[in-house]
C-alpha positions as CSV (number, residue, x, y, z in Angstrom):
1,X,-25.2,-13.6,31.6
2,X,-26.8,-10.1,32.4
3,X,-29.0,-8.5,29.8
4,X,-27.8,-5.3,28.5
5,X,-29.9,-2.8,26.1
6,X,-27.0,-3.2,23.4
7,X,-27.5,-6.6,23.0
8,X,-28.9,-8.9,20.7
9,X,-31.8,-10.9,20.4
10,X,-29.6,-13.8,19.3
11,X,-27.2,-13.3,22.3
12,X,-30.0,-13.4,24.3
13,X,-32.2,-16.2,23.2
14,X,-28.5,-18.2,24.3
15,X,-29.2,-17.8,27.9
16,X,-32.0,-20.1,28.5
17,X,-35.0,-21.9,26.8
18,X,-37.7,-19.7,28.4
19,X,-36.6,-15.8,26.6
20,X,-38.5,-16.6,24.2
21,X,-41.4,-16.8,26.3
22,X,-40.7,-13.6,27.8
23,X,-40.3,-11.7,24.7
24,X,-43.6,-13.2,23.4
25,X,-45.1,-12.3,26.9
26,X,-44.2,-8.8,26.6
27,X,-45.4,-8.0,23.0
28,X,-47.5,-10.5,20.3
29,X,-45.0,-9.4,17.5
30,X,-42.4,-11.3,19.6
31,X,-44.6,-14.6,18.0
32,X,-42.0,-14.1,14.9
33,X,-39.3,-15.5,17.2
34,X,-40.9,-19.0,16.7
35,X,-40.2,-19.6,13.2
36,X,-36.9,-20.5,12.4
37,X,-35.8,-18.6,9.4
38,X,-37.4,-15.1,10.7
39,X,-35.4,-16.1,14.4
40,X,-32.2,-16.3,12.4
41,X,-32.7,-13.0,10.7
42,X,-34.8,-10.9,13.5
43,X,-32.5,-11.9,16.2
44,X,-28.9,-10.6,14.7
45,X,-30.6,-7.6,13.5
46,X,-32.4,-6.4,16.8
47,X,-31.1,-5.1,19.8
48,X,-32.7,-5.3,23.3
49,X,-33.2,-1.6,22.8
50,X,-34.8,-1.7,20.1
51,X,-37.1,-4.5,20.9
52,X,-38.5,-2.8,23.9
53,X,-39.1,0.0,21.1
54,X,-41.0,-2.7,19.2
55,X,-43.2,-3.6,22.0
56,X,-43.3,-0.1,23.2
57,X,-42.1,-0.3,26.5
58,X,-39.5,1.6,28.4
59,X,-36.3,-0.1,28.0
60,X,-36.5,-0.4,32.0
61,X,-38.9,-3.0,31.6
62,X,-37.7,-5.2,29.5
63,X,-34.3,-5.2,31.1
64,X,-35.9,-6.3,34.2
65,X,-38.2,-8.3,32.7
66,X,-35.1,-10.5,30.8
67,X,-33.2,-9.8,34.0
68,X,-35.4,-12.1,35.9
69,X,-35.8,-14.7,33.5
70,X,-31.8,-14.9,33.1
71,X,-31.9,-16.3,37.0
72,X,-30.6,-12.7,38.2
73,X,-31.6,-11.5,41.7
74,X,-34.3,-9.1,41.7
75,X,-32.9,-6.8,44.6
76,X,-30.4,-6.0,42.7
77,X,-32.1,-5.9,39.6
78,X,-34.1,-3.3,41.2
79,X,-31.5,-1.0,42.6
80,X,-29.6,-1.2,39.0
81,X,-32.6,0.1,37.5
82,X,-32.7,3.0,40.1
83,X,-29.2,4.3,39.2
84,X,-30.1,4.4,35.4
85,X,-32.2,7.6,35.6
86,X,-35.9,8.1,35.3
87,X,-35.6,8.5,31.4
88,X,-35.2,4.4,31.3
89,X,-38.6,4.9,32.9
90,X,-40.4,6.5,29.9
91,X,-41.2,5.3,26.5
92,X,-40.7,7.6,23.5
93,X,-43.1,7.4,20.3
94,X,-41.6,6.3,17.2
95,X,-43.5,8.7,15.5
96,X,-45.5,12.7,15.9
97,X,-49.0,12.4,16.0
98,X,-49.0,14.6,12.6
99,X,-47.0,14.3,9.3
100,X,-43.9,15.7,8.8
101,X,-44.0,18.7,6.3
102,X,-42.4,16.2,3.4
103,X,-45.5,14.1,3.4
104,X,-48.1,16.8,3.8
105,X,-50.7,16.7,1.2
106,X,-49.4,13.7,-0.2
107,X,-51.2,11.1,-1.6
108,X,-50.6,7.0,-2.1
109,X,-51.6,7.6,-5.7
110,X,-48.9,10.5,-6.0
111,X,-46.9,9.8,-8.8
112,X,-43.6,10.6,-6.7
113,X,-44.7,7.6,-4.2
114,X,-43.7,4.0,-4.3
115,X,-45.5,1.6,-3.2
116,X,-44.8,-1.7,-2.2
117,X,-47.2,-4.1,-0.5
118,X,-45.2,-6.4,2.0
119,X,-47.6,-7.9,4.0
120,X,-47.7,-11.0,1.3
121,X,-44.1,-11.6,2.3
122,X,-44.8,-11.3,5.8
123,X,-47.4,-14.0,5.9
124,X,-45.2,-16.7,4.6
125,X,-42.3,-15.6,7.2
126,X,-39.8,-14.3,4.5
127,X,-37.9,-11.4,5.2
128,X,-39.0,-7.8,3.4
129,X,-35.6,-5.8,3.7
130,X,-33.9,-7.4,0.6
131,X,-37.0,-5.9,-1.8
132,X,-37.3,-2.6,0.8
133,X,-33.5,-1.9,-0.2
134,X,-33.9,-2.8,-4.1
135,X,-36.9,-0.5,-4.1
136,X,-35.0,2.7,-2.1
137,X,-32.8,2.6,-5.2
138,X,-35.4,3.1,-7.5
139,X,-36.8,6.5,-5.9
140,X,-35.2,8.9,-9.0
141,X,-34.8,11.8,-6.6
142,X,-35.3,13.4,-3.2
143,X,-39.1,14.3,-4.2
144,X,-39.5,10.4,-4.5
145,X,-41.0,8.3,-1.2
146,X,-41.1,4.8,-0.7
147,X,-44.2,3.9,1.2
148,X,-44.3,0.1,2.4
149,X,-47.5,-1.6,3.8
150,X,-46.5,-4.0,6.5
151,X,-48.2,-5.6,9.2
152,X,-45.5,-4.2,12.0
153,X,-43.3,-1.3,12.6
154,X,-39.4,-2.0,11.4
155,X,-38.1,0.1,13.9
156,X,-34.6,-1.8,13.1
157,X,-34.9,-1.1,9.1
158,X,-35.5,2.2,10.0
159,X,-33.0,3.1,12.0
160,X,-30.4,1.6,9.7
161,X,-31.7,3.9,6.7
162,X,-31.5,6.9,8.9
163,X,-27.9,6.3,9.1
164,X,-28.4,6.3,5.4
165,X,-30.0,9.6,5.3
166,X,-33.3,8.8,4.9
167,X,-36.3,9.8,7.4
168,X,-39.2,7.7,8.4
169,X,-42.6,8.2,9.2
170,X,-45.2,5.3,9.9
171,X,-49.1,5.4,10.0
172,X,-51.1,2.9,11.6
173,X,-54.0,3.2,9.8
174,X,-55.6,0.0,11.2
175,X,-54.7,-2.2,13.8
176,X,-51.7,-4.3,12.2
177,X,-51.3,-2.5,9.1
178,X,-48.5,-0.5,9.5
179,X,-47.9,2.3,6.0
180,X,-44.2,3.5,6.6
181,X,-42.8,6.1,4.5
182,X,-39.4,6.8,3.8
183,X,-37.9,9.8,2.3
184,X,-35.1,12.4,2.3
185,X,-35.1,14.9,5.0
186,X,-35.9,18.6,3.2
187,X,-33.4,21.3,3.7
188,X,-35.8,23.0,6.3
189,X,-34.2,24.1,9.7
190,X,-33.9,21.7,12.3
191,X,-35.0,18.3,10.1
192,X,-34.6,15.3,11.5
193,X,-34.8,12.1,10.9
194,X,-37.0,10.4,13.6
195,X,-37.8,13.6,15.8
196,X,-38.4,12.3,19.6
197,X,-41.6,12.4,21.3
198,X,-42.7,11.7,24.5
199,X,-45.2,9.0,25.1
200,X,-46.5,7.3,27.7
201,X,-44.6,6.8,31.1
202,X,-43.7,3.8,32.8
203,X,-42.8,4.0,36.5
204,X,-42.2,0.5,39.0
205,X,-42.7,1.9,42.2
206,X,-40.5,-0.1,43.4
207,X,-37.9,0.6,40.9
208,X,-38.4,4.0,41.4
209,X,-38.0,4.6,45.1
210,X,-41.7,5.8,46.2
């Protein structure tokens, strides 16, 4: 079965024993894939896509990295990758390196922010979005933030609340402790919900042609 960027984790893990290993080999975060119950939940939620955002790596990578593993030939693995366009190439940040003007000045002790600690859950393997989503529909109004301490990114929770209308921002502020805000977009010009930026660049010279 060949590996696409749209599907999921589950759909993948189906191929053969070892994807597992290779997810894991690519990013630590992957280690969730070894407990049962957060393997049920994480893989039908996540893409391919979005894990290569997860382990920050350009979808390129992973594809080829899976690719391999799935028993698929590598010469044409490599000349696949060559026709999908040097922007497979490059990993985008999830987030700019500053704040977006809706958090500005804003402080954890801000009345107008709640916060919710979910690294508790996250240490006994239990899943965070059911008490993320109860907590969103407490905010009273669109001053109100939800800020969530977590020891990862949920790049997938936050792309399904931006096509609920609410942005995201995310602040490492140590290694493994992840404080992710989410809030409604302002009526300023040219808001966005997850605005792209360009990070670091992957090239395989070999996929690449040089």
């Amino acid at each position: 079965m060949r590996v696409t960027g749209d599907m999921k984790i589950n759909e993948v893990l189906m191929i053969n024993e070892n994807m597992i290993e290779a997810f894991i080999w690519l990013s630590p975060q992957f280690e969730r894939l070894r407990h049962p119950r957060l393997r049920r939940l994480m893989a039908q939620r996540v893409t391919v896509a979005q894990a290569a955002r997860i382990a920050r790596v350009p979808l390129a990578q992973l594809l080829y990295l899976l690719n391999l593993n799935a028993g698929e030939e590598e010469k044409r693995l490599v000349y696949e990758l060559r026709e999908m366009g040097s922007r497979a190439f490059r990993y985008q940040a999830e987030n700019p390196p500053r704040r977006p003007p809706e958090l500005i000045g804003l402080q954890d002790t801000d009345p107008r922010v709640h916060f919710i600690d979910m690294t508790p859950l996250a240490r006994r393997n239990e899943d965070p979005q059911p008490v993320i989503m109860h907590e969103l529909t407490e905010l009273r109004d669109a001053t109100e933030v939800l800020l969530v301490r977590h020891p990862y990114d949920p790049i997938p929770l936050r792309d399904l609340l931006t096509n609920r209308g609410f942005a995201s921002w995310a602040e490492e502020r140590r290694p493994g402790d992840y404080y992710i805000y989410f809030y409604r977009p302002s009526a300023l010009a040219g808001a966005v919900a997850r605005p792209p930026v360009e990070g670091t660049t992957f090239v395989r010279a070999m996929a690449m042609g040089a």
